[in-house]
N, C-alpha and C positions, 0 to 999 in steps of 0.2 A: 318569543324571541326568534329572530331570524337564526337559520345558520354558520354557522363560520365558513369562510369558502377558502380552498387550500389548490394548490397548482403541485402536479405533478410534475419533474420539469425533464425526464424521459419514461420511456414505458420501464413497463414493470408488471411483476407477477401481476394479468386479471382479476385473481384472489384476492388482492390487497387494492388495491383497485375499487373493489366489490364493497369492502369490511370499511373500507374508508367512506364511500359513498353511502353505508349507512348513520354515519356518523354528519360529514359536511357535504356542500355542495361541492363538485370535485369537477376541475375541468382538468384531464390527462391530455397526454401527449405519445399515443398508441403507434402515430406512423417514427416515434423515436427519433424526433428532429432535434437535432445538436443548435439550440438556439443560438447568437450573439449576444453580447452581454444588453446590447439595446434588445433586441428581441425579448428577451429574459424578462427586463425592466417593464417591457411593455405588458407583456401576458402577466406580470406579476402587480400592476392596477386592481386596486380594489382585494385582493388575496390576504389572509391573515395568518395566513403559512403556507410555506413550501415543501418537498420534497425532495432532497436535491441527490447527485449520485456522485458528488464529488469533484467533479469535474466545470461545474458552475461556480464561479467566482462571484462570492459574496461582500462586496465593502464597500465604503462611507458613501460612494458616488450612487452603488444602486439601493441603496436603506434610504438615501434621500429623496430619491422619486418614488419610492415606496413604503410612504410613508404610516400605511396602515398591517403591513407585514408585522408580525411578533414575534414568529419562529422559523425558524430553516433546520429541519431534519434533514442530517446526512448520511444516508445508505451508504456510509463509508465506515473505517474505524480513524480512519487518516481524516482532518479535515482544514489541512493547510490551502485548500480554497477559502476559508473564511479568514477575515478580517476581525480577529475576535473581539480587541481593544474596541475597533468600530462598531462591530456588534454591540458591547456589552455599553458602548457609551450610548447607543440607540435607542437601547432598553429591549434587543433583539433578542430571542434567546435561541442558543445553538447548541445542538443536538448528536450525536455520533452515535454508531452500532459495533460495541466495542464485543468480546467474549465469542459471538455465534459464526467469528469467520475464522476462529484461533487453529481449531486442528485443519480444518481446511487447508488452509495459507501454509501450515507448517508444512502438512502432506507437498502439498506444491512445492514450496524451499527445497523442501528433501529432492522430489524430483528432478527438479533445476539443476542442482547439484551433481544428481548421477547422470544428468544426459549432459554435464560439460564436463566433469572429470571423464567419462567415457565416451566422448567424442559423438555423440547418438546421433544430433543433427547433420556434423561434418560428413559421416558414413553414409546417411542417407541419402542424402543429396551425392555423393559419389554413384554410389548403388543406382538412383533413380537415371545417372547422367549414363548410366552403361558403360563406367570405365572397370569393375569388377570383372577380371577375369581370370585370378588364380589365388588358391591360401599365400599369404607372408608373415611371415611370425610376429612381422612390426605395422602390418597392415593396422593401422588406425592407435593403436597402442595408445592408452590414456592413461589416467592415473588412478591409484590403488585411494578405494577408497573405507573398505573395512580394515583396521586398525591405523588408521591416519590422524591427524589431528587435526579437527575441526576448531575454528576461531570463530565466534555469536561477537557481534558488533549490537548491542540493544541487546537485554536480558528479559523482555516484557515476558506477556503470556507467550505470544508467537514463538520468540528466540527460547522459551525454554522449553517448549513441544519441539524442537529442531534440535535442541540440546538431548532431548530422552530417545528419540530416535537414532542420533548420531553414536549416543551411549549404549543406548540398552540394544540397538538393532543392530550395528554397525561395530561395534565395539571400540568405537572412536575416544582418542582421548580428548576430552572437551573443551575447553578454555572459552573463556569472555572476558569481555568491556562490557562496561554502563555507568551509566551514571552514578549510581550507588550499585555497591556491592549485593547480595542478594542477602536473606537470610540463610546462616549455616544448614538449616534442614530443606532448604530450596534449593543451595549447591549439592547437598546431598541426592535430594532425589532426581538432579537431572545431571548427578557424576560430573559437577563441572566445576572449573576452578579459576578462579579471579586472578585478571595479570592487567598489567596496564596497557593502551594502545598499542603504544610500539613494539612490546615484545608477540602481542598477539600477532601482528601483522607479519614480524621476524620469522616469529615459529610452525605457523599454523600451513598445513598443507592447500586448507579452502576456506577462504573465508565467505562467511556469510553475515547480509547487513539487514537486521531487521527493526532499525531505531527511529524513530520518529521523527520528520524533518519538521527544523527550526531552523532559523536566520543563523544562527550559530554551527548548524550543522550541513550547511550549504559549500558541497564540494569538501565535505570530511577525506575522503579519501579523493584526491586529486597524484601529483605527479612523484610529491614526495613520498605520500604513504605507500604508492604502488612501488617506487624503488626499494623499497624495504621490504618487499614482499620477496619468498623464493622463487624462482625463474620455472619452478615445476609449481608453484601457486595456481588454484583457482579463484576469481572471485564471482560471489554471487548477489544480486542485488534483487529484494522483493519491497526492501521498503519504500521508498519516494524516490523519482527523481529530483535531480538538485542534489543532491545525497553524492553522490559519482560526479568527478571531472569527466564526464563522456569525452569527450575532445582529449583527454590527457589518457584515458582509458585505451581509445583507438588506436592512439599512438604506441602503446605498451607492448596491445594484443597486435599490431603489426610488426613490430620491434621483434615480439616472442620475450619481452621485459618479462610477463609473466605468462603461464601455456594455454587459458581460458579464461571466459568468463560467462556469465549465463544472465540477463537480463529479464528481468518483466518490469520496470521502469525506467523511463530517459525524463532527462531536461526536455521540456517543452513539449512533451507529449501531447498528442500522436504524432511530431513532429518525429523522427531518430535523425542522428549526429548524422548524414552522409557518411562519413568513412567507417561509422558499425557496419554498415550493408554490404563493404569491399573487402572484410576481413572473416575468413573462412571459421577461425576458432572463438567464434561468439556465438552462443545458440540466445536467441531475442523471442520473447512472447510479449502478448498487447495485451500488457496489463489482467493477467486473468488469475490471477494467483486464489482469490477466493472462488471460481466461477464453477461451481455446481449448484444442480438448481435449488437444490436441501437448500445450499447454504444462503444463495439470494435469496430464496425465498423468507430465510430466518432474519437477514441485514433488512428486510423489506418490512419485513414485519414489527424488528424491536424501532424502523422509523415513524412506522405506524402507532407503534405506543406511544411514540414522545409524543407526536400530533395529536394524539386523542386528550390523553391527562393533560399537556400542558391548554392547549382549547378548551379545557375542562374545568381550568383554575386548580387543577393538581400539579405539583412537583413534576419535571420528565424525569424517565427512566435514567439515562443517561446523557445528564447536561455537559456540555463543555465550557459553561460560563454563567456567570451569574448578573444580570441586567443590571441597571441604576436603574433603582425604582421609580424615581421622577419621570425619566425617559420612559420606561414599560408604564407608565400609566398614562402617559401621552397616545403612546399606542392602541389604551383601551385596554392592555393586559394584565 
């Protein structure tokens, strides 16, 4: 039996790399070329799975020039680049790395968090410009963030390691939204308590948004929900962009509508909004909220399981869909 052959579609741990190529025939992409979606299509001829990091857009238009694809593993936990309906009508199957980037992500929320209530980025950039040159009592002044109330927008894994931290370390009082309520001994152990949207956004000193983007949750918090927010509010954003009116956000955080915000996602990423870039009380990262190398290497790895088992005629570890059988046997899988 020949081997299956799988497309890397950026680098990636060498190790994995390595563990893959003992398994299929594996053509990487080492100098980490940000393909086109034709690009993509073309290197993914002949391929019978991918690799993908999230950032690669999966649907109807590239499954049909590729028509011997079966799987797309995403080195993500997010996988709103795939087309899933189109996937699963393809008989494609698709794949995420949920659980191994959770305390990471949160560690990062948290940090996001202290460096926009305490102004960390705006100081520095003061400090490096050499305009420091005497103590002020109000020099830089942020906001207090041990016993504040923190507002989780999404209660998943992520939002409730950002919930036990804000409780147990911070002594924050905790509140959420989600979709569904949590279980009673889940509110328990992460000291938090169930309110609906708008009171969270009313009450809460920072909010943080770590819920999963869907068509329905595009541009959740836009111009209304920030009015509702208090004028000494933070917001903070690790989950998706689209998630955030950036454009309605900009305007807020230059208004002073609300006193920060702390981003590691935009609309249209790598693209940001222009006017984030002109407004001094926004601390922005590219996208890194999982990025230590533990934890890639762990997203890299549970990619690597779905590749292997599902090329194997096993079950993946963690599917995000389940194929029309007709279709996946068209495919050969």
């Amino acid at each position: 039996m020949p081997r299956a052959k799988i497309l890397i579609a950026r680098a990636i741990s060498p190790e994995v790399v390595e563990r893959l190529s003992q398994h299929f025939d594996v053509t990487a992409n080492p100098e980490d070329a940000a393909w086109s979606p034709q690009e993509l299509a073309a290197r993914l001829q002949g391929m019978d799975g991918v690799l993908t990091t999230g950032s690669q857009r999966i649907d109807a238009e590239l499954l049909a020039a590729c028509p011997q694809l079966k799987i797309v593993a995403n080195m993500a936990v997010g996988y709103n680049n795939f087309d899933v309906p189109a996937m699963t009508a393809a008989g494609v199957q698709g794949t995420n790395a949920p659980d191994v980037l959770t305390e990471t992500t949160a560690d990062f929320g948290f940090a996001l968090l202290m460096a926009t209530a305490r102004r960390i980025a705006e100081s520095e950039h003061y400090l490096r410009a050499g305009l420091w040159k005497d103590w002020r009592y109000d020099l830089f002044a942020g906001a207090e963030v041990h016993g504040s109330t923190l507002g989780i927008v999404g209660m998943g894994r992520i939002g409730q390691g950002i919930a036990k931290r804000g409780a147990h370390g911070f002594g924050m009082n905790v509140i959420y939204h989600n979709r569904s309520r949590l279980a009673p001994e889940l509110e328990a152990e992460c000291k938090a308590r169930y309110v609906g949207k708008e009171e969270l956004l009313k009450t809460a000193d920072h909010v943080v948004l770590v819920l999963p983007y869907t068509p329905a949750a595009h541009h959740a918090i836009g111009a209304a929900e920030i009015a509702l927010m208090k004028p000494t509010a933070t917001l903070i954003n690790i989950a998706r962009g689209g998630i955030v009116d950036d454009a309605a956000l900009a305007q807020a955080l230059k208004n002073k509508r609300i006193a920060a915000a702390g981003l590691d996602v935009f609309e249209g990423e790598p693209a940001i909004h222009p006017e984030l870039l002109t407004v001094p009380n926004v601390v922005l990262t590219p996208h890194i909220a999982s990025a230590t190398m533990a934890t890639r290497r762990a997203m890299a790895d549970l990619a690597a399981d779905n590749l292997v088992a599902y090329l194997a005629g096993q079950p993946p570890v963690t599917p995000v869909n389940q194929p029309e059988p007709v279709a996946r046997a068209k495919r050969g899988a």
